[in-house]
C-alpha positions as CSV (number, residue, x, y, z in Angstrom):
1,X,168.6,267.0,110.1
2,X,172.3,268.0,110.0
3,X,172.8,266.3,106.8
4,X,170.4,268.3,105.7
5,X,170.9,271.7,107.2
6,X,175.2,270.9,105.8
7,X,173.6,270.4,102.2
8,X,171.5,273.7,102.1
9,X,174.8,275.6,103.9
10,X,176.8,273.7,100.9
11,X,174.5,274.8,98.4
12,X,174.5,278.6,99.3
13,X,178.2,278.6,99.6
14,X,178.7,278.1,95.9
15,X,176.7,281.0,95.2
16,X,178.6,282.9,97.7
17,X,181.8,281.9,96.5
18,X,180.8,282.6,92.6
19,X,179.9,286.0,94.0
20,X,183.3,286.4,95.7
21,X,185.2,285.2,92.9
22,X,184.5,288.5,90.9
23,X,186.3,290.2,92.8
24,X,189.6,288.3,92.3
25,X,189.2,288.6,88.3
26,X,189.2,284.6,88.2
27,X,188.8,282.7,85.1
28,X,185.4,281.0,85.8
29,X,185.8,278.5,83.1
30,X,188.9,277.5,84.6
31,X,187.6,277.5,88.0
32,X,184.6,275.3,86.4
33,X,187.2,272.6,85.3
34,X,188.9,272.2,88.5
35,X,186.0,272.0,90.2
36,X,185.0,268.8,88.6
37,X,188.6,267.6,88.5
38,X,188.0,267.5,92.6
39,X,184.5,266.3,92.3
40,X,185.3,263.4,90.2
41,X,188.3,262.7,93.1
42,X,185.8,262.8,96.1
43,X,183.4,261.0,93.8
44,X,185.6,258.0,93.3
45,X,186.6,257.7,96.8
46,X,183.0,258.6,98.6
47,X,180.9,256.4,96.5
48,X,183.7,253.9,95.1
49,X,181.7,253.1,91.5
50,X,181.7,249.8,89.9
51,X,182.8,251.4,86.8
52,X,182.6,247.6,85.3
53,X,179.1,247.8,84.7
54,X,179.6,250.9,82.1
55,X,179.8,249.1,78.7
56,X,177.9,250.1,75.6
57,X,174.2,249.7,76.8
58,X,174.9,252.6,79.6
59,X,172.3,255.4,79.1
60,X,174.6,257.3,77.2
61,X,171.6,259.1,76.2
62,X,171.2,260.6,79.0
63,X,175.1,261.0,79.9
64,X,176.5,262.5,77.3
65,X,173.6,265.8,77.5
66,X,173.5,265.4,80.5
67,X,177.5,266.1,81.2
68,X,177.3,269.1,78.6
69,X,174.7,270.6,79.9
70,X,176.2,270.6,83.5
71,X,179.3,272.8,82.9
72,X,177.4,274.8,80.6
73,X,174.4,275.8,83.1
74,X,177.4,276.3,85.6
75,X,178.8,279.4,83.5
76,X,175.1,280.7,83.0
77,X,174.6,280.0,87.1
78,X,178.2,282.4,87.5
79,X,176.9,285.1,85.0
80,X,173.5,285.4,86.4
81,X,175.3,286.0,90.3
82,X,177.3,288.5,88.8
83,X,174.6,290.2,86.9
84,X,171.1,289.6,89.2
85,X,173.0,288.9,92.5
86,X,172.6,285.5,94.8
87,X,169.0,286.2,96.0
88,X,167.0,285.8,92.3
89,X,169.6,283.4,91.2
90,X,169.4,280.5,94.3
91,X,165.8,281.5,94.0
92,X,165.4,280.5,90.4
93,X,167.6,277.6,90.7
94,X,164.8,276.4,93.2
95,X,161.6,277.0,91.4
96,X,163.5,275.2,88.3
97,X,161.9,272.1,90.2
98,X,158.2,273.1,88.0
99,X,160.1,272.2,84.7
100,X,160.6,268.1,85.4
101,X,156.8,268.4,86.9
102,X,155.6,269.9,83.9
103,X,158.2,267.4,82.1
104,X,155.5,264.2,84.3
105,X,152.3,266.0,83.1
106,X,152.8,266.8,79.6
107,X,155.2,264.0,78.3
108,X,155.0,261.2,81.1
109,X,151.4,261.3,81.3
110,X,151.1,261.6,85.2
111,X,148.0,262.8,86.9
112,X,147.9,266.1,89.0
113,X,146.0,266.5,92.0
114,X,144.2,269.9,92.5
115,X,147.2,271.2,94.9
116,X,149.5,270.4,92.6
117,X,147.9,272.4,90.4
118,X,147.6,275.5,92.2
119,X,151.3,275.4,93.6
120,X,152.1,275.3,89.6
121,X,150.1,278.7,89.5
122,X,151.9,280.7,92.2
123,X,155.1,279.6,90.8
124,X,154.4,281.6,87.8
125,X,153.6,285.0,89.2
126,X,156.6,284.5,91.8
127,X,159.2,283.9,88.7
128,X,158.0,287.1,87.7
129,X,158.0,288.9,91.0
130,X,161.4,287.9,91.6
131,X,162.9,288.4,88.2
132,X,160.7,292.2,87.8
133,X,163.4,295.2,88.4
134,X,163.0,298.7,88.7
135,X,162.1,301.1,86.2
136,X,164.7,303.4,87.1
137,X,167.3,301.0,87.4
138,X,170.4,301.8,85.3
139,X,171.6,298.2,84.5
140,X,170.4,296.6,81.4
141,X,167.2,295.3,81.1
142,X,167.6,292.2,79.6
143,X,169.8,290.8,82.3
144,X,166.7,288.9,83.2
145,X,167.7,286.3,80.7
146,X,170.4,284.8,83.1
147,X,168.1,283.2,85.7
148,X,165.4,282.7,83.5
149,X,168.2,280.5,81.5
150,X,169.5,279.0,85.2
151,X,165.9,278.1,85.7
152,X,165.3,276.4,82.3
153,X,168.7,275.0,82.7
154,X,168.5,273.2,85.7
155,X,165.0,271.5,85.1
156,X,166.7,269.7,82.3
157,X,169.1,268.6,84.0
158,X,167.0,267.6,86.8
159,X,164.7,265.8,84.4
160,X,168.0,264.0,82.9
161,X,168.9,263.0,86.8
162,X,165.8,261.7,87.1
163,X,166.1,259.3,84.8
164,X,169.6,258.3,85.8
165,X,167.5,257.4,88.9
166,X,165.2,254.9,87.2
167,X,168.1,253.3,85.6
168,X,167.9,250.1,87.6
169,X,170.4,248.3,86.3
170,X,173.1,250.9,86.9
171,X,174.1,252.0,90.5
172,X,173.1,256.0,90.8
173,X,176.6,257.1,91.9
174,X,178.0,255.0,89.4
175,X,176.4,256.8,86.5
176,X,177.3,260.1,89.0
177,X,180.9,259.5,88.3
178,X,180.6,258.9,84.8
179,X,179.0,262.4,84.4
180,X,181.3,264.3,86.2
181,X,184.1,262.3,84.0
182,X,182.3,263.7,80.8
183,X,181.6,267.4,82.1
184,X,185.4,267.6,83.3
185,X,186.0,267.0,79.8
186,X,183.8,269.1,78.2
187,X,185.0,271.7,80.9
188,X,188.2,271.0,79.9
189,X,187.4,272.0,76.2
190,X,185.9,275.0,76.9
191,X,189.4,275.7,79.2
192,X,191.0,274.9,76.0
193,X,189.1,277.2,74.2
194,X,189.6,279.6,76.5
195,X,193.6,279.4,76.7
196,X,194.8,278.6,73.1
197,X,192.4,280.9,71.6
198,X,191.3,283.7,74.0
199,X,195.0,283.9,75.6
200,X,193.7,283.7,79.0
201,X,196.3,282.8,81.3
202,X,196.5,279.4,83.6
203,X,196.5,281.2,87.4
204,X,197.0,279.5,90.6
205,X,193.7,281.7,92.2
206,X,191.5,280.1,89.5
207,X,192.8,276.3,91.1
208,X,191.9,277.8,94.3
209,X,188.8,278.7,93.9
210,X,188.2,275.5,91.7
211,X,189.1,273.3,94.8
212,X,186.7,275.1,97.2
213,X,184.0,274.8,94.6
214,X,184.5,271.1,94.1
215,X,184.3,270.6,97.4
216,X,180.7,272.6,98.0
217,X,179.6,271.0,94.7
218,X,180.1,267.7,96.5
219,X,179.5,268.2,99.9
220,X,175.9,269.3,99.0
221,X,175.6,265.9,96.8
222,X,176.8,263.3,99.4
223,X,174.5,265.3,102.5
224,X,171.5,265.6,100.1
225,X,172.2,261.6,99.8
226,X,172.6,261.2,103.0
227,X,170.0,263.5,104.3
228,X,167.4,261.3,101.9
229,X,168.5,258.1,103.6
230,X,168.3,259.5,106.8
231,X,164.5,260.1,106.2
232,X,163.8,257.8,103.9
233,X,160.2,256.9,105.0
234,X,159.5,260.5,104.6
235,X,161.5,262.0,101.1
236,X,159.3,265.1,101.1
237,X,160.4,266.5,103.8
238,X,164.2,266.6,102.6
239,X,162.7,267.8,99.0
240,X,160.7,271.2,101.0
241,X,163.2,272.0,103.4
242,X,165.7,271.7,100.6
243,X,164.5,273.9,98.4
244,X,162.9,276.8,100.8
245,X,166.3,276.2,103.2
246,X,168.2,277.2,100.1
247,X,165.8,280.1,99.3
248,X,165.5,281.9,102.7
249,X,169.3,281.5,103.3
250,X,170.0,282.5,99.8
251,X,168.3,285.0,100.3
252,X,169.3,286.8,103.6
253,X,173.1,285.8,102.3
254,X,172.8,288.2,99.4
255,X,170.9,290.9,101.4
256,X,172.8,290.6,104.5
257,X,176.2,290.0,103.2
258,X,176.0,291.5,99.2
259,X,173.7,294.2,100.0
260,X,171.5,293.3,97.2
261,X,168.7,295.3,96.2
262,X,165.4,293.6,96.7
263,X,162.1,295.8,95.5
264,X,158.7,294.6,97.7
265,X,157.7,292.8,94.4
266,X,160.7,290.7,94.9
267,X,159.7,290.0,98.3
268,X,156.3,289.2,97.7
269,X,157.9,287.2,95.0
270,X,160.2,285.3,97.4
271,X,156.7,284.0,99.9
272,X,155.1,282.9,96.9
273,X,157.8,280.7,95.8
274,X,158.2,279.5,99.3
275,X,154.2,278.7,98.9
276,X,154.4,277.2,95.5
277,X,157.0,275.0,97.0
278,X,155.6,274.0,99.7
279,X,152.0,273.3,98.1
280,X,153.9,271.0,95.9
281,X,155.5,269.4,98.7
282,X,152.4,268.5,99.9
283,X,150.6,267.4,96.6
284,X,153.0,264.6,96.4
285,X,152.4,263.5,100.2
286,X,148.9,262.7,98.7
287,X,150.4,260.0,96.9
């Protein structure tokens, strides 16, 4: 359980630390490219991949989107804490685990039991409890758009993950490594970007926080890993108390420590997705 309990705390911690870094005027695409510059490191020495069986027949199908998409999700992830706050964002991260089950109904064919089913249906109106905002709110409207994109975002990449998974002939933290080797250069071209043609500065804050975010990044990798092979008779229960750890502390991390604003309708919104999420746990116990 303290694998798991160190991957949720890991998990929120990048949220709260892409929330902090506003306040230091850091260069988040910067920070983004650090990050997996550390990640990469820890990867290679954590896991030590057997980068010998990468040759030409790798799933680079599945790599290469896979690597853009990550660094590119992580700058929608930063925009949508700085616009929506930590609460809907970690939320919608979460409930971004309907889009690979939707993924296994409609394109891999795979039955649905009823409970299934109706956890699909109360994830619906709790995305749009948690994403409604006040009438009289002054902020723009259409800010929406960033967890909705965080949400859509991380299902792909969750989908792509998944089939990393079912690679059998290539170790999981092997093809790990060689993602993060591809999104630290894609990271690097957006830095690029940023520097030779923007004219944004190289800072010493922006490796800081980089660091610190490699570090969470990884640390909720390797204890999610670990946390799975501690109960692996039993992966269901690290998948629930993942996702509704991460929501509940998520959550009283941006009200307790951001003072977000949270309407009752986000609320209410908040216990459905902790239902939907657990009635989906369930479904697939009945395996």
């Amino acid at each position: 359980m303290l694998f798991l309990l160190l991957s949720i705390i890991c998990s929120v911690s990048v949220g709260i630390l892409l929330k902090i870094a506003k306040r230091y005027s850091v260069d988040i695409v910067q920070v983004i490219t650090i990050n997996y510059a550390f990640a990469i490191a820890l990867c290679y020495f954590s896991f030590s991949p057997d980068i010998s069986v990468i040759d030409k027949n790798s799933p680079w199908e599945i790599y290469i989107p896979l690597a853009i998409l990550l660094p590119s999700v992580f700058l929608i992830l930063a925009s949508s804490i700085k616009n929506m706050g930590i609460v809907k964002t970690d939320i919608a991260q979460r409930l971004s685990l309907f889009i690979p089950i939707l993924a296994s109904y409609f394109i891999f064919q795979e039955q649905f039991s009823q409970l299934k089913f109706i956890g699909l249906a109360v994830a619906f109106p709790a995305m749009i409890l948690i994403l409604s905002r006040n009438k009289n709110t002054d902020s723009n409207q259409n800010k929406w758009i960033y967890p909705a994109l965080v949400l859509l975002g991380f299902g792909i990449i969750d989908v792509f993950f998944k089939q990393i998974a079912l690679q059998k002939s290539f170790p999981y933290t092997t093809s790990l490594f060689v993602v993060f080797c591809i999104a630290f250069v894609v990271a690097l071209l957006f830095t690029g970007f940023s520097v030779f043609i923007q004219k944004k500065k190289l800072q010493s804050i922006n490796l800081i926080f980089g660091s610190i975010l490699g570090i969470l990044n990884f640390g909720n990798i390797l204890f999610y890993l670990k946390a799975h092979k501690a109960f692996a008779d039993n992966p269901s229960t690290v998948f629930a108390s993942m996702n509704m750890g991460v929501i509940i502390l998520g959550s009283l991390a941006g009200i307790l420590l951001f003072k977000e604003k949270v309407t009752l309708k986000n609320y209410i919104g908040i216990a459905l997705a902790l239902i939907a999420v657990t009635l989906i746990t369930l479904s697939q116990l009945q395996k």
